[in-house]
C-alpha positions as CSV (number, residue, x, y, z in Angstrom):
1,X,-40.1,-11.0,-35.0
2,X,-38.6,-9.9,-38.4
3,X,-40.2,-11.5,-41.6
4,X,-37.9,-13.7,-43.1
5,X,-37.6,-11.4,-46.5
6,X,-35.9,-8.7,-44.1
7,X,-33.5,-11.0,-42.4
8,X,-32.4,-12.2,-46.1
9,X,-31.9,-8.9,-47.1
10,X,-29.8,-7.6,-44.2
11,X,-28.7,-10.9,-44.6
12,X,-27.0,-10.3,-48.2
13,X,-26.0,-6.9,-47.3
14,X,-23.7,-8.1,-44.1
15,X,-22.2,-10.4,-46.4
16,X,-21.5,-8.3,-49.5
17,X,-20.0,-5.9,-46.8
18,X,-18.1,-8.5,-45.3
19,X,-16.6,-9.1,-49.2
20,X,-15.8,-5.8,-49.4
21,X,-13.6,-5.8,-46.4
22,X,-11.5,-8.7,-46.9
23,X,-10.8,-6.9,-50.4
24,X,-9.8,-3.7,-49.1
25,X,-7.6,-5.7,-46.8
26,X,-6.5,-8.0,-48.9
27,X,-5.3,-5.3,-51.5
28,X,-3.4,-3.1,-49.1
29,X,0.8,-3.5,-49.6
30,X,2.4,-5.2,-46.5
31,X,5.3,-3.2,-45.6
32,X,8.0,-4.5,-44.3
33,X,8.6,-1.6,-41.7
34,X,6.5,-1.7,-38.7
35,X,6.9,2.2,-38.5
36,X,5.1,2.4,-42.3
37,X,1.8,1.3,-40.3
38,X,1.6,4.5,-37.7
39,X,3.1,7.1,-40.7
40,X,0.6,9.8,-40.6
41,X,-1.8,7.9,-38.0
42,X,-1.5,10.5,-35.4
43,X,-4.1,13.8,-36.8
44,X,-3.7,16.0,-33.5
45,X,0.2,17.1,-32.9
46,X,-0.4,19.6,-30.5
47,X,-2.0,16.8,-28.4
48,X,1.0,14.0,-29.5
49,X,3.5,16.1,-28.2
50,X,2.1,17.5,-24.8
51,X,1.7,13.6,-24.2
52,X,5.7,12.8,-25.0
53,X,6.2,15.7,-22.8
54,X,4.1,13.9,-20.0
55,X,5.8,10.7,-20.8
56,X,9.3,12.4,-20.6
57,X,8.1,13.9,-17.2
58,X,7.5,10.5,-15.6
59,X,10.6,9.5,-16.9
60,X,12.4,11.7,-15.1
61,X,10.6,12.0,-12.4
62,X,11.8,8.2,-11.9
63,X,15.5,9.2,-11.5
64,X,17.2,8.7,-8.3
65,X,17.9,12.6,-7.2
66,X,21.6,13.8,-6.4
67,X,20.9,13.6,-2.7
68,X,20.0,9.3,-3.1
69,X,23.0,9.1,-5.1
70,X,25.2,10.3,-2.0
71,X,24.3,7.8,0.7
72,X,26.3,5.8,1.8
């Protein structure tokens, strides 16, 4: 089992890390606009847009064709 010297340590480094993230949290401007949260979140755009593409393909692929639309 750990000496209790060690578990204070990690101890007082969890919670000074802890601190540190409810600062950088807690400093960040709260925007208004959902959008302003996802500006710049996506780093691949080759990949973003082959998935729209799939996501536009299964869209369409959900349409009723000309030959369901002229049943009776």
């Amino acid at each position: 089992m750990l000496d209790e010297t060690i578990l204070e340590k990690r101890l007082v480094t969890l919670e000074k890390a802890v601190s540190d993230l409810q600062q950088r949290v807690g400093s960040k401007p709260i925007s208004k606009n959902w959008l302003d949260k996802f500006v710049g979140s996506i780093s691949d755009e080759l990949a973003f847009l082959e998935a729209l593409e799939y996501g536009r393909a299964f869209r369409q692929s959900d349409k009723p064709t000309d030959e369901y639309d002229k049943q009776p």
